[in-house]
PASEBA-1860 file (N, C-alpha, C; in nm, 3 decimals):
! residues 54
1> XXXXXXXX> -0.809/-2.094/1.780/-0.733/-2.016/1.874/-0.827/-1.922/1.949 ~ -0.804/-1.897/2.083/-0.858/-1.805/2.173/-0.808/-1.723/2.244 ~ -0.787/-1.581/2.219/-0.775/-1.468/2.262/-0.827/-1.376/2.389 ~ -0.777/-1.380/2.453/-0.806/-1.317/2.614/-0.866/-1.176/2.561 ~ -0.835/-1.098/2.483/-0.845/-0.959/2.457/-0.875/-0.939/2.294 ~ -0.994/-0.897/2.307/-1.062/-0.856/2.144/-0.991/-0.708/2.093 ~ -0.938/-0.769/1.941/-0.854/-0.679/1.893/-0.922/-0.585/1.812 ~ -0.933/-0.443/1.794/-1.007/-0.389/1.697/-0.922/-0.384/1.626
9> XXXXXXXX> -0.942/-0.377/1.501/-0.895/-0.387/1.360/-1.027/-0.357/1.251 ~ -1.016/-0.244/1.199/-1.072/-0.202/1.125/-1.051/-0.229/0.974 ~ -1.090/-0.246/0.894/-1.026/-0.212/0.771/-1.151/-0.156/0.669 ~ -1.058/-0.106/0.575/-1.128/-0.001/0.487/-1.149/-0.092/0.360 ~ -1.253/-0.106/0.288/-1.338/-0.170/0.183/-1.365/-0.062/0.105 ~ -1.348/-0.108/-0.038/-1.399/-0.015/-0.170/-1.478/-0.118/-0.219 ~ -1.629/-0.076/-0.237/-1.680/-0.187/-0.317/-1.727/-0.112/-0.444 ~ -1.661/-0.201/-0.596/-1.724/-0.127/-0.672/-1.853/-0.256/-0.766
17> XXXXXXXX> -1.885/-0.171/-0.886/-2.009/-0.317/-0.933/-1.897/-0.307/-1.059 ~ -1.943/-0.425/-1.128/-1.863/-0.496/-1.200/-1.939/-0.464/-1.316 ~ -1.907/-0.377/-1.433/-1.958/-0.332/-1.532/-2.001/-0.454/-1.606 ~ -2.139/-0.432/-1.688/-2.213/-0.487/-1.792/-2.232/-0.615/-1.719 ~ -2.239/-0.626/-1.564/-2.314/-0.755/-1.478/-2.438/-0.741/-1.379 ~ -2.499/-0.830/-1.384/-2.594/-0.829/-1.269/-2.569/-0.878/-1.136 ~ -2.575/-0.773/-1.059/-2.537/-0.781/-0.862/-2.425/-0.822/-0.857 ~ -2.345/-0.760/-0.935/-2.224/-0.864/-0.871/-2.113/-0.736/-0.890
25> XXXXXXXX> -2.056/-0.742/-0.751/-1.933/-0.610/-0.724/-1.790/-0.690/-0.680 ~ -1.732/-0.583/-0.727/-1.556/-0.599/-0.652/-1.523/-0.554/-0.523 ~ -1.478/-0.600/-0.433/-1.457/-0.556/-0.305/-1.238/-0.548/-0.322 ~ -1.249/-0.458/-0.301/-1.079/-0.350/-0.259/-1.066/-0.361/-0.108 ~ -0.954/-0.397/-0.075/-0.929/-0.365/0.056/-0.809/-0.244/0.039 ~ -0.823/-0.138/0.082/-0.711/-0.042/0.111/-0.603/-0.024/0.223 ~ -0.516/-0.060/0.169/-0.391/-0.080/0.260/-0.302/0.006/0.270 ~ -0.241/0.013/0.403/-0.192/0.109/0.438/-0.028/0.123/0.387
33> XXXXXXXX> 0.025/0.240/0.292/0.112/0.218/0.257/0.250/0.195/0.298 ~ 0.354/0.080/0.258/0.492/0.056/0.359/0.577/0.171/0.281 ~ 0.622/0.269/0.304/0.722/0.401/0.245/0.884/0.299/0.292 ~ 0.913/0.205/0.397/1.013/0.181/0.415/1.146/0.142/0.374 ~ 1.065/0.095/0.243/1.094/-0.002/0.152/1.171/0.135/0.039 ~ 1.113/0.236/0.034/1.099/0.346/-0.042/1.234/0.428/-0.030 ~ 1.247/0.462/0.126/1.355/0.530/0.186/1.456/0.480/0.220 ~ 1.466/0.346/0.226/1.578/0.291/0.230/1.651/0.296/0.081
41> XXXXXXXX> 1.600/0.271/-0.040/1.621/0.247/-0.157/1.672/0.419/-0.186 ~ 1.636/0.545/-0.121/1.674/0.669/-0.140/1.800/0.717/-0.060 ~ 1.805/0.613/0.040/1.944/0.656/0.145/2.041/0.606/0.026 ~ 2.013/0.495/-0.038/2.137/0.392/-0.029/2.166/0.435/-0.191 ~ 2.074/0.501/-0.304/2.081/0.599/-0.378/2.150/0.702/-0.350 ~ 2.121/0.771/-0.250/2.196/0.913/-0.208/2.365/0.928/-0.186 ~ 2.394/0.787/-0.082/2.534/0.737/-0.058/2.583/0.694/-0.187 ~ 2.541/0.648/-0.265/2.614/0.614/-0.404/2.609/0.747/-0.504
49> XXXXXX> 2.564/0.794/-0.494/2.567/0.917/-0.556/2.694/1.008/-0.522 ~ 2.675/1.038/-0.389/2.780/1.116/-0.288/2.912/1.090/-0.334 ~ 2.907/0.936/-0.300/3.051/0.854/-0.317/3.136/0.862/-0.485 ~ 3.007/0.865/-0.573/3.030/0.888/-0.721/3.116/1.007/-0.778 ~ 3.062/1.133/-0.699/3.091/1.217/-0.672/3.193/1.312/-0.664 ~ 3.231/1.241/-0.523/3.375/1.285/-0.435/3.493/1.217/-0.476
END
């Protein structure tokens, strides 16, 4: 595939070494966290609560 427009995209790498080995490391990619998933599960908590409630 070919792209008219070069995308930057960065991403963030943790490299660590891999205890009791020679040259050899772990690479982490750090990702950016989804909360969406989080707050929806707290609305829909909150309304059942409310409703429990009243």
């Amino acid at each position: 595939m070919t792209f008219d427009k070069e995308q930057d995209m960065q991403r963030k790498l943790k490299v660590k070494p891999i205890a009791d080995s020679y040259n050899s490391y772990v690479i982490e990619e750090k990702e950016k966290r989804d909360w969406s998933g989080n707050i929806y599960l707290g609305c829909i908590a909150a309304i059942l609560a409310i409703a429990f409630f009243t």
